[in-house]
VOGU-3710 file (C-alpha; in Angstrom, 3 decimals, decimal comma):
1> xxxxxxxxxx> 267,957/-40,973/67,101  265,051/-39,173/68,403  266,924/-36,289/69,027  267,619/-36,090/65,343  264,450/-36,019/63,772  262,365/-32,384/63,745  260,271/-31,707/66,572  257,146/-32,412/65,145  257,597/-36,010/64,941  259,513/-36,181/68,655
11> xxxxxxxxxx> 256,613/-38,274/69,084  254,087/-40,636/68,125  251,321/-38,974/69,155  252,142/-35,719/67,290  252,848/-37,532/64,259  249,336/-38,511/64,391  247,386/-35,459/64,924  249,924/-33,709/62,421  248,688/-36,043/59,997  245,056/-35,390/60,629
21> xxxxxxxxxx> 245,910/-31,929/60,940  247,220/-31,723/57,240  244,616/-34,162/56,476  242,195/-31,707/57,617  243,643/-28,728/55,487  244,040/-30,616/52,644  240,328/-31,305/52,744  239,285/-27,653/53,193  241,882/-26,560/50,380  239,996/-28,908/48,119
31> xxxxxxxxxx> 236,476/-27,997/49,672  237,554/-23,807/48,486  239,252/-25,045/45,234  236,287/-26,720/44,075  233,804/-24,157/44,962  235,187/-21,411/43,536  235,773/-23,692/40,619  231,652/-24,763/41,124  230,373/-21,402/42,007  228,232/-20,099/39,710
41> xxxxxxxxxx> 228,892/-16,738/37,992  226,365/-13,412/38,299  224,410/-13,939/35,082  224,356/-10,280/32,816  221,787/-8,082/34,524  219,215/-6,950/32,547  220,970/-3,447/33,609  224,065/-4,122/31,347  221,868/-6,184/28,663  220,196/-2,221/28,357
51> xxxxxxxxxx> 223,189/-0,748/27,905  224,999/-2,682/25,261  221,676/-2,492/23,423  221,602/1,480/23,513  225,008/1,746/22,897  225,125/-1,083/19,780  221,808/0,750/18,455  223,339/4,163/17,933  226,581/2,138/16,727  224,245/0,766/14,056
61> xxxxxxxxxx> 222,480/3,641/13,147  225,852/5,599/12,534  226,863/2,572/10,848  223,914/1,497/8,442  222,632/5,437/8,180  220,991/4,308/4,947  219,883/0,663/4,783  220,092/-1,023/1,738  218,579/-4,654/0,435  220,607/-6,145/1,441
71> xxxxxxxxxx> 221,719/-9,135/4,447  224,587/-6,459/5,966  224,005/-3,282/6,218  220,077/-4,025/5,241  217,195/-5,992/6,428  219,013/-7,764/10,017  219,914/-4,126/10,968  216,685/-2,692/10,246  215,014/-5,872/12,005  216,659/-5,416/14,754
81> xxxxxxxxxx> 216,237/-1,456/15,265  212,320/-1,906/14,286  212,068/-4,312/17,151  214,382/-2,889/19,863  212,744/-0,099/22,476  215,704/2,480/21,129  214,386/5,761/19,441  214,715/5,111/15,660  213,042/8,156/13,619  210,163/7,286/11,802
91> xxxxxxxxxx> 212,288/8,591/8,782  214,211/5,684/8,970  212,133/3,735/8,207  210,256/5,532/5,588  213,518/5,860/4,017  214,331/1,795/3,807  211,121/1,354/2,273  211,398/3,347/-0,344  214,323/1,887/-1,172  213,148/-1,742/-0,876
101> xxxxxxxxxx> 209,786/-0,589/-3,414  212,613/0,944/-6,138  214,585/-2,243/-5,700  211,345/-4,498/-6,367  210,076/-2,316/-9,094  213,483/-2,377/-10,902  213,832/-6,063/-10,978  210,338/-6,598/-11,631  209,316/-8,058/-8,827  211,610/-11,066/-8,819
111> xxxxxxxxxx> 214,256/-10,791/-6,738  216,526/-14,086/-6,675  215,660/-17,168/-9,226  217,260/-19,879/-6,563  217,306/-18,115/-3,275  213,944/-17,210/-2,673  215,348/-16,277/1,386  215,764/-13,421/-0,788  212,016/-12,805/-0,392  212,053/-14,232/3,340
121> xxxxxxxxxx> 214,391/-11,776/4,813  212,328/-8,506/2,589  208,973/-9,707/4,532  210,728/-10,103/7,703  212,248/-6,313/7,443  208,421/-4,963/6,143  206,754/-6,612/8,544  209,267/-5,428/11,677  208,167/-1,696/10,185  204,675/-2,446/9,990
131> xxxxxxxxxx> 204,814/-1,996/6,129  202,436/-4,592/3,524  204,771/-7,275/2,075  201,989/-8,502/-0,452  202,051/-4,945/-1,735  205,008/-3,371/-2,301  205,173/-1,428/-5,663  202,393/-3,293/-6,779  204,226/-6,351/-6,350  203,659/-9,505/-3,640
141> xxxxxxxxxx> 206,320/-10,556/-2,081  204,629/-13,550/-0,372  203,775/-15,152/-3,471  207,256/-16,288/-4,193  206,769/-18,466/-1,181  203,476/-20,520/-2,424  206,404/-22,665/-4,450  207,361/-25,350/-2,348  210,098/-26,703/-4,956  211,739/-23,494/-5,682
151> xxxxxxxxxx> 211,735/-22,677/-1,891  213,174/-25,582/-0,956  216,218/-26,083/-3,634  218,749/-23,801/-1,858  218,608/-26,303/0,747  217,432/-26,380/4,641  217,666/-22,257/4,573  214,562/-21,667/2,411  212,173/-23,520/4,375  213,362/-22,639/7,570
161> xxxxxxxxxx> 213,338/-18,470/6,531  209,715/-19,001/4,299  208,226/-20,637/8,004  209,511/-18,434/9,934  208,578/-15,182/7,523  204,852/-16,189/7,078  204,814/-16,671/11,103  205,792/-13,109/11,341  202,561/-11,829/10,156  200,664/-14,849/10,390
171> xxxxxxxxxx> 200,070/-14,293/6,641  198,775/-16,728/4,502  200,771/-18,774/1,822  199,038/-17,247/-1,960  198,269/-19,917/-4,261  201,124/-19,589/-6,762  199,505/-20,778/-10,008  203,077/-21,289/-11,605  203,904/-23,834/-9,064  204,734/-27,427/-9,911
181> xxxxxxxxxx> 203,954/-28,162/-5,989  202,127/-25,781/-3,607  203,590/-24,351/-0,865  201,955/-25,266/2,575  202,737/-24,880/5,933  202,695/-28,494/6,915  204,814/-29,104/3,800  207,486/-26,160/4,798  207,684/-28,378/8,746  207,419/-31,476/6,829
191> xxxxxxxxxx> 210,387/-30,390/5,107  212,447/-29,236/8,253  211,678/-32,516/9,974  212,936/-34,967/6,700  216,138/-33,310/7,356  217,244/-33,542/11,331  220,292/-35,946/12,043  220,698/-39,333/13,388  222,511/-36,936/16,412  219,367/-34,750/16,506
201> xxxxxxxxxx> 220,587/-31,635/14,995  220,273/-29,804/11,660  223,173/-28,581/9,262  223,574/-27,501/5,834  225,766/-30,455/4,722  227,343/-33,614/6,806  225,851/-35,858/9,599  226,776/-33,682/12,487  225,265/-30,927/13,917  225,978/-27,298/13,221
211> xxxxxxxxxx> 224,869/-25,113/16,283  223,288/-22,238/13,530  221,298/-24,333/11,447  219,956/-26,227/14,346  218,832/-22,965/15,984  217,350/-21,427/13,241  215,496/-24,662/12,393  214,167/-24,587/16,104  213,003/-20,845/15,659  211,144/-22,055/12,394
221> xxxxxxxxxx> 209,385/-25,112/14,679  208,668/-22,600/17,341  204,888/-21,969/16,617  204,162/-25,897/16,016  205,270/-27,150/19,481  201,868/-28,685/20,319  202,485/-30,990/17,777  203,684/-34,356/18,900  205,863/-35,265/16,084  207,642/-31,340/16,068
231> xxxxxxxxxx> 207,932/-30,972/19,845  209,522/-34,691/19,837  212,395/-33,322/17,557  212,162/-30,081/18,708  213,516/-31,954/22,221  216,174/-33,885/20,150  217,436/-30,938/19,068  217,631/-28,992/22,567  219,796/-31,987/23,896  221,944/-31,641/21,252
241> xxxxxxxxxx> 222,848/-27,902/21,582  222,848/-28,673/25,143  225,926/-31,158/24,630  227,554/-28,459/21,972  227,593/-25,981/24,394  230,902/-24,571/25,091  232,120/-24,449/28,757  232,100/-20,441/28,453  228,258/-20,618/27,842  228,577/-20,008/23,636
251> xxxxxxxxxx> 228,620/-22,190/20,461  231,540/-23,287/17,966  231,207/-23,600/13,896  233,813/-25,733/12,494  235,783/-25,849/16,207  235,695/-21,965/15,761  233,308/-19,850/18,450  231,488/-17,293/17,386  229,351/-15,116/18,169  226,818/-15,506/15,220
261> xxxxxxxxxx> 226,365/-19,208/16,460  224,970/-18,127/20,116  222,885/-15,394/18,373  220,752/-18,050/17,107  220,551/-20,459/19,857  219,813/-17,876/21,785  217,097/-16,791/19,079  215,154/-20,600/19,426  215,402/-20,370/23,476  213,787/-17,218/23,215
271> xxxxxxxxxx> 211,046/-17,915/20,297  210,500/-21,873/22,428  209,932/-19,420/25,584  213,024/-21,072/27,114  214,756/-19,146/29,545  218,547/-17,984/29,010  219,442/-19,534/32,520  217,476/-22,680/32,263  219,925/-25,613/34,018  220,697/-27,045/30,143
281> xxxxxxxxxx> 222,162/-23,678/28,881  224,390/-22,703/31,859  227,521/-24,215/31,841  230,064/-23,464/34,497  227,952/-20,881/35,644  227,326/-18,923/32,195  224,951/-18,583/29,844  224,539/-17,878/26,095  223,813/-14,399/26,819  227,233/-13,943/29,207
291> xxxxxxxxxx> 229,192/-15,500/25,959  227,652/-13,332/23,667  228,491/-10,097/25,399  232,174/-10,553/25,583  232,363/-10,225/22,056  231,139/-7,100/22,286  233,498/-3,765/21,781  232,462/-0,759/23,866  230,910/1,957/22,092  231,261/-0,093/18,985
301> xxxxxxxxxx> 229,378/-3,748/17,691  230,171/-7,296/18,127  233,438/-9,717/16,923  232,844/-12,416/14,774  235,217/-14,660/17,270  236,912/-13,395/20,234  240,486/-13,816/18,632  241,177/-9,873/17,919  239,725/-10,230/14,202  237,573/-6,971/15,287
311> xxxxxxxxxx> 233,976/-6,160/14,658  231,664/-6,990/11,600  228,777/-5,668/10,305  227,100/-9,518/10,389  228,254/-10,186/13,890  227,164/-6,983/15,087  223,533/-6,691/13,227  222,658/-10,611/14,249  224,074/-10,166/18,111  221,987/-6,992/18,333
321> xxxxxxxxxx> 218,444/-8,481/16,830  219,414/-11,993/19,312  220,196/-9,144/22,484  217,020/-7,273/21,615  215,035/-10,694/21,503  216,279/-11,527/24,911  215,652/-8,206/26,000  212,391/-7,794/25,320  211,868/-11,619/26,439  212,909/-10,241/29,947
331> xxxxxxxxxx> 210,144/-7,527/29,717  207,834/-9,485/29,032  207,147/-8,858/25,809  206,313/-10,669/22,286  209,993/-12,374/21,087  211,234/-11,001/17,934  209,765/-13,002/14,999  206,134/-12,536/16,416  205,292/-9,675/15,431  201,602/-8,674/16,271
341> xxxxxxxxxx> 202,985/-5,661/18,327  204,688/-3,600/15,660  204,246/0,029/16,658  205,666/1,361/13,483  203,316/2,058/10,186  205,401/2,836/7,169  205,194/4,497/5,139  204,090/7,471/8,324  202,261/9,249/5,663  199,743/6,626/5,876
351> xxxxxxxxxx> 198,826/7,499/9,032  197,734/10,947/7,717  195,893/9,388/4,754  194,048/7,439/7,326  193,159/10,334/9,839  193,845/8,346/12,912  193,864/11,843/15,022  189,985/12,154/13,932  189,249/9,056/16,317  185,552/8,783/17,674
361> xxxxxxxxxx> 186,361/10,428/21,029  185,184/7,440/22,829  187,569/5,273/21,115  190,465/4,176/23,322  193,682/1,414/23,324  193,549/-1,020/25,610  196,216/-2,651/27,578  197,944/-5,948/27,379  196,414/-7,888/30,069  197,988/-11,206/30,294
371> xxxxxxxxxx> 200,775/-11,313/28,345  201,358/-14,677/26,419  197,377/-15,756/26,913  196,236/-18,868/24,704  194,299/-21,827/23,618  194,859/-25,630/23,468  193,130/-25,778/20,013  194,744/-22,855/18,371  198,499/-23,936/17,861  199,671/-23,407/14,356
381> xxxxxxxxxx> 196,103/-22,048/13,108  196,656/-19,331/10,522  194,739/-17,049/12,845  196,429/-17,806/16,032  198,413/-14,486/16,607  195,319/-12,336/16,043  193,612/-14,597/18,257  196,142/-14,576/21,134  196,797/-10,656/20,572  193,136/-9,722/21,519
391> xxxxxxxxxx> 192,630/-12,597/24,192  195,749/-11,488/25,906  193,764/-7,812/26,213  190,646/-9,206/26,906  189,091/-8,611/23,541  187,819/-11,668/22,708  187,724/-15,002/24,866  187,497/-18,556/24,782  184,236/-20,602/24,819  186,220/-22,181/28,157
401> xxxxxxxxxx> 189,848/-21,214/29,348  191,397/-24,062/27,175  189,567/-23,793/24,401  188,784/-21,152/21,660  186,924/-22,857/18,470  188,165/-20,893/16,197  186,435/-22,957/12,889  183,154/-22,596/14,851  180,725/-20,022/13,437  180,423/-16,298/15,217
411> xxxxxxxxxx> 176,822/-15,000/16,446  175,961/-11,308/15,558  175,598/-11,161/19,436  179,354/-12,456/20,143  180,689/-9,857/17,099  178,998/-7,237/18,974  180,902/-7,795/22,254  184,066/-8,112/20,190  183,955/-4,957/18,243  182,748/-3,290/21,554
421> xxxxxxxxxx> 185,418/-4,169/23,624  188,039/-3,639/20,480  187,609/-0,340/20,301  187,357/0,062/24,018  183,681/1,632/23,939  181,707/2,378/27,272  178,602/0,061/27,290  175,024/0,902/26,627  171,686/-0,699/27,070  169,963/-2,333/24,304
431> xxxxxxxxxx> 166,405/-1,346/25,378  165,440/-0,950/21,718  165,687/-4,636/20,802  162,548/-7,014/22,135  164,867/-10,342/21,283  167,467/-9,075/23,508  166,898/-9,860/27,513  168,106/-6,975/29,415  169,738/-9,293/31,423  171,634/-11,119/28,882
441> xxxxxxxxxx> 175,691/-10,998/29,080  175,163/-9,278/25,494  172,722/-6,568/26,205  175,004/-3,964/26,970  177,480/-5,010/24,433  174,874/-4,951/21,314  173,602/-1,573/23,049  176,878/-0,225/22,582  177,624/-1,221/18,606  174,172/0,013/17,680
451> xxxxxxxxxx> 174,484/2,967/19,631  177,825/3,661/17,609  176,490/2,727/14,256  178,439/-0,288/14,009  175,530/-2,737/13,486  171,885/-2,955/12,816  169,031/-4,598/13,817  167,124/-7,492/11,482  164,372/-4,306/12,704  163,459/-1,668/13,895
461> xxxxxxxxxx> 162,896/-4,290/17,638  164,745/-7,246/16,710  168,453/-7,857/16,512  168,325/-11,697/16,261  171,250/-12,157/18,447  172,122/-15,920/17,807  171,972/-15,587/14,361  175,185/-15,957/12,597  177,268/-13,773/10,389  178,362/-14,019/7,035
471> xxxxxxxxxx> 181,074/-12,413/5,079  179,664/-9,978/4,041  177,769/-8,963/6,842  181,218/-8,997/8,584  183,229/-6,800/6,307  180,037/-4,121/6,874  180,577/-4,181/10,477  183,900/-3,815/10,319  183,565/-1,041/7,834  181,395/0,659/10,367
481> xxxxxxxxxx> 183,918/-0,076/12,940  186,564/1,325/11,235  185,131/4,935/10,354  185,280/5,395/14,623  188,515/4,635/13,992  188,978/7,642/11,553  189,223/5,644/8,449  188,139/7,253/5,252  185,385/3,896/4,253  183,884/5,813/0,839
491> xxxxxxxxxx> 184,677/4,207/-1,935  183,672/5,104/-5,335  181,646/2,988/-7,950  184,654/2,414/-10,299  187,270/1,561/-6,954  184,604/-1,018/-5,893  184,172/-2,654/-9,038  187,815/-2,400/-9,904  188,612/-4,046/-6,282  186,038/-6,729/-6,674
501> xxxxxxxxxx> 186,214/-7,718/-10,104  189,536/-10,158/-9,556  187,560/-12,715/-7,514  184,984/-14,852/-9,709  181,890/-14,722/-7,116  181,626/-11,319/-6,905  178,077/-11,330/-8,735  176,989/-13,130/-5,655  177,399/-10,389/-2,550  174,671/-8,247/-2,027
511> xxxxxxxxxx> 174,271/-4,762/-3,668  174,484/-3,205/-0,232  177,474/-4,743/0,974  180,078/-3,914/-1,941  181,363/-0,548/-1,065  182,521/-1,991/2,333  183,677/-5,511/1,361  185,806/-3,245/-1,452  186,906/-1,477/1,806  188,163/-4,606/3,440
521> xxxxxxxxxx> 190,361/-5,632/0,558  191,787/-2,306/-0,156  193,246/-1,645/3,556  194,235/-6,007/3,751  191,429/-6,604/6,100  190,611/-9,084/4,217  193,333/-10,899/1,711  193,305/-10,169/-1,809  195,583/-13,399/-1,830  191,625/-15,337/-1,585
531> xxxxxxxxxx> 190,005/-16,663/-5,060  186,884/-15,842/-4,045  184,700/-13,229/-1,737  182,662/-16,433/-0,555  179,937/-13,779/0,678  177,338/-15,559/2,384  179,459/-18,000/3,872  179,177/-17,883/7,549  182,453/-16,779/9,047  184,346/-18,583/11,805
541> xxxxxxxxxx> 185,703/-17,215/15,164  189,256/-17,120/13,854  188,680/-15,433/11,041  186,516/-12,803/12,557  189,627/-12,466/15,064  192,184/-11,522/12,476  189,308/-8,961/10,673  188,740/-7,204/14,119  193,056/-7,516/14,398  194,053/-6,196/11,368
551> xxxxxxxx> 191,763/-3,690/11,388  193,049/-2,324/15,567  196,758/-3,191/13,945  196,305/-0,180/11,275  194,434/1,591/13,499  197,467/1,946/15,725  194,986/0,497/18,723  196,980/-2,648/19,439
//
C-alpha cells in the first residue's frame, strides 16, 4: 500500500514536517496578504497638492473670467483665488467688486428677504479681497446679520455662514434697530449647539448626520473651542465624522460620495488646527485630502462623484478653496476663513488715494514671528485676531505668556511701545521727559513716538507714562501714526462734522481731537457701526489692538 501513495507521504515523518512546512507558508502568505492589505498608503505630497492647485486656479480663472454674485461662478471662486498663493491680477478683483457694488446698489441694499447667507457669502468674498463689507455703495452688508430671527429662519445654514462671516474680519455684529431679537455671537453658537443630534452630528433635516452640515457647523465653532460646552460638542461631532468616514478616506451624502462632502470636513480639520493625517481621519491608509484629489480631472476641476458624471463648477470652486485651506495649513499659514493676512486692497486705486509709496522712510513691515501665537483669556473676544496678528510679530505682548487682559486699560507708556514697534521704528532715547527713567523698558520706546510726532508730552518734561488713554487721545495717536504711514489725515471742517454728527456724544470730545477721531471713522479704524464716540472713556488693550491692526491692515504693513 505504501508503494501506492505519493512520495511525500512514504513516510510518517515527512508527513509531518510537510505539514509544518505548509503550515509555515500558509502563515507567511497570510503575514504578506495582510500587510499589504494593512500598509499604509504615501499620503499626497505637498508637491502634487501644489500642482493641482496651480493647475485648478488657471482652470478657474479661464472658467469664471468674470465673477458674478453669485454661489457658482461668484463668491467660492473668488474666495478661493483671493486666498490661494496663485497670481490673480489685481484687476480681478477690482473687477468683482464693482460688480458686487452695482448689484447692491440696484437692489437697494437688500439682497435676499429669507436667505440672509446671501449677505454671508458677499462679506466672505469682500473680505478675502481686502474690500469694506459695511460699505459697499453706501450700503452695510453686516447689518443684515444683527437679526437673529431672520438669520436663523432658513434653517442651520444662516447661523452657521453669519458666525463664520463675522469671524472673517472679526467684525462686529451692528445693532439692527429693525430687529425683533438682536443678533449676538453667543446667540448665533447658542443656536448651532440647540441643533446637534442625539448621534452628535448636524444636518439640515432628519436625526442622522450629514457629513456637510456637520463640517460646516464645526468650521462655525472653530474660534469658540476654549469653551467647555462648544469644545464638548465640537468632540461629539469629530467622532461622528470619524465613524462616517469612508474606507477610501472621503465622505457620502445620501450613500452617494462626493467630493463637496470631504471639502468641508476637510475645511473644520483645518479651521480646528487638526491635521489631515491625524489617526481618526486615515482610514486604510488615506486621508480626506487623498479622496479628494481623485476626483480631480487633469488640467481641468473637480467631479461631483467619481462615477463619470464629469466636472462642475460647485465641485470644482469648493475642492479648490478646501485644497487651498490645506495648503496653506501645510505652510504654515492662517486657514482660510481667518483672514487677518489678506494681501489684497480693492478697490487698488485705494492704494493710490492713500499714498502708501510716500511711507516715512523709517517705516518698515515686520515679519511673522511665531505663527499661531495666543492667549488663554482671549478666545472668542471680538478683538482676538488683531490681537493674535500683532503678538504673533511681536507687536504687542501679553502681561504674562498666558495671559493678555485685553478689557484692562492701556498706559500712554504701553501705546508708545506698540505704535513703535508697529511701524517697525528704530528706538530713541527719551532724554527730554524728567518722569521717564532712562532705564525704564519704555524709555526708548516713548523716545521713539515723540521723536516721530506720534505723541506728546502732558509738557514740555513730563510724559506721565502710567497715565491712561482715552478715546480720543487714541484716535490722535493713531492719526499721527498713520500720516508715517502716508495717509492723507486732513480733514475739512464740514467732513468732520458731517462724520461725527451720527453719534449723539459728539458735543463731548475735545475741540482738538475731532479732525482725527473724524479720521478714524472715515478709513474704519474705528466702527461707524458704534452709537456713540464715548471720548473720554479709557480704552482697553483689545481695543487699542484692533486700532493699531486696522490701521497696519490698510497700510499694507501686516
Amino acid at each position: 500500500m505504501k508503494g501506492l501513495l505519493p512520495s511525500c507521504f512514504s513516510s510518517e515523518g515527512h508527513l509531518v514536517r510537510t505539514n509544518r512546512f505548509i503550515y509555515l507558508m500558509t502563515l507567511i502568505i497570510g503575514l504578506i496578504i495582510n500587510l499589504v492589505l494593512i500598509a499604509p498608503i504615501e499620503a499626497a505630497t505637498k508637491t502634487e497638492m501644489d500642482a493641482v492647485q496651480e493647475e485648478t486656479a488657471h482652470y478657474l480663472l479661464e472658467q469664471v473670467s468674470h465673477p458674478e454674485v453669485g454661489s457658482v461662478g461668484g463668491e467660492w471662486a473668488v474666495l478661493g483665488l483671493a486666498r490661494s498663493n496663485q497670481a490673480v491680477p489685481q484687476s480681478y478683483f477690482d473687477e468683482y467688486y464693482e460688480t458686487v457694488k452695482k448689484y447692491v446698489v440696484d437692489l437697494n441694499g437688500e439682497l435676499h428677504d429669507k436667505k440672509y447667507t446671501e449677505y454671508s457669502r458677499l462679506i466672505l468674498a469682500l473680505t478675502a479681497i481686502g474690500a469694506n463689507p459695511a460699505d459697499v455703495g453706501g450700503y452695510n452688508l453686516l447689518l443684515p446679520l444683527g437679526d437673529f430671527e431672520k438669520t436663523i429662519w432658513q434653517g442651520i445654514n444662516g447661523p452657521i455662514f453669519a458666525l463664520i462671516a463675522m469671524d472673517s474680519g472679526s467684525y462686529e455684529i451692528p445693532r439692527n434697530t429693525a430687529a425683533k431679537v438682536q443678533a449676538t455671537r453667543e446667540l448665533y453658537i447658542d443656536e448651532i449647539l440647540s441643533r446637534q443630534l442625539k448621534d452628535g452630528g448636524f444636518a439640515l433635516s432628519g436625526d442622522q448626520a450629514d457629513p456637510d452640515i456637520t463640517g460646516m457647523a464645526l468650521q462655525a465653532l472653530s474660534n469658540y473651542q476654549n469653551r467647555k460646552h462648544v469644545k464638548t460638542a465640537s468632540d461629539r461631532a469629530l467622532e461622528v465624522l470619524s465613524k462616517l468616514q469612508n474606507t477610501d478616506g472621503g465622505y457620502s451624502t445620501w450613500g452617494v460620495p462626493t467630493s463637496e462632502s470631504s471639502v468641508q470636513v476637510l475645511m473644520a480639520l483645518c479651521e480646528l488646527g487638526i491635521s489631515v493625517t491625524d489617526s481618526r481621519f486615515v482610514k486604510n491608509g488615506h486621508t480626506i485630502v487623498d479622496n479628494l484629489l481623485a476626483f480631480y480631472e487633469k488640467g481641468h476641476g473637480f467631479q461631483h462623484t467619481a462615477d463619470g458624471g464629469g466636472v462642475t463648477g460647485m465641485s470644482t470652486e469648493q475642492a479648490f478653496y478646501g485644497l487651498v485651506n490645506a495648503v496653506g495649513i501645510a505652510e504654515g499659514k492662517r486657514s482660510l476663513y481667518r483672514m487677518t493676512d489678506v494681501k489684497w486692497k480693492t478697490p487698488s486705486t485705494r492704494n493710490e488715494a492713500l499714498g502708501l509709496p510716500n511711507k516715512h522712510a523709517d517705516v518698515r513691515k515686520l515679519p511673522v514671528l511665531e505663527a499661531m501665537k495666543t492667549f488663554i483669556d482671549i478666545f472668542g473676544h471680538p478683538n482676538q485676531t488683531a490681537i493674535e496678528d500683532l503678538a504673533s510679530r511681536g507687536i504687542i505682548n501679553g502681561l504674562t505668556t498666558e495671559e493678555f487682559a485685553p478689557n484692562q486699560t492701556m498706559t500712554r507708556a504701553e501705546f508708545a511701545a506698540i505704535v513703535t514697534r508697529g511701524l517697525g521704528l528704530p528706538l530713541k532715547p527719551a532724554s527730554v521727559f524728567k518722569d521717564v527713567p532712562a532705564d525704564s523698558w519704555y524709555s526708548s520706546y516713548i523716545g521713539s513716538a515723540h521723536h516721530y510726532g506720534i505723541v506728546n508730552g502732558t509738557s514740555d518734561t513730563t510724559f506721565a507714562p502710567a497715565k491712561t488713554i482715552t478715546k480720543q487721545e487714541a484716535a490722535v495717536m493713531i492719526a499721527n501714526a498713520a500720516k508715517l504711514c502716508g495717509f492723507d489725515t486732513a480733514m475739512s471742517k464740514s467732513e468732520t462734522r458731517d462724520m461725527l454728527a451720527q453719534f449723539g456724544d459728539y458735543v463731548q470730545s475735545a475741540e482738538w481731537a475731532r479732525d482725527a477721531l473724524a479720521f478714524n471713522y472715515r478709513e474704519h479704524i474705528l466702527s461707524q457701526d458704534a452709537m456713540d464716540i464715548e471720548p473720554q472713556v479709557a480704552v482697553k488693550r483689545g481695543e487699542m489692538a484692533e486700532m493699531l491692526h486696522r490701521l497696519l491692515t490698510t497700510a499694507n504693513l501686516l
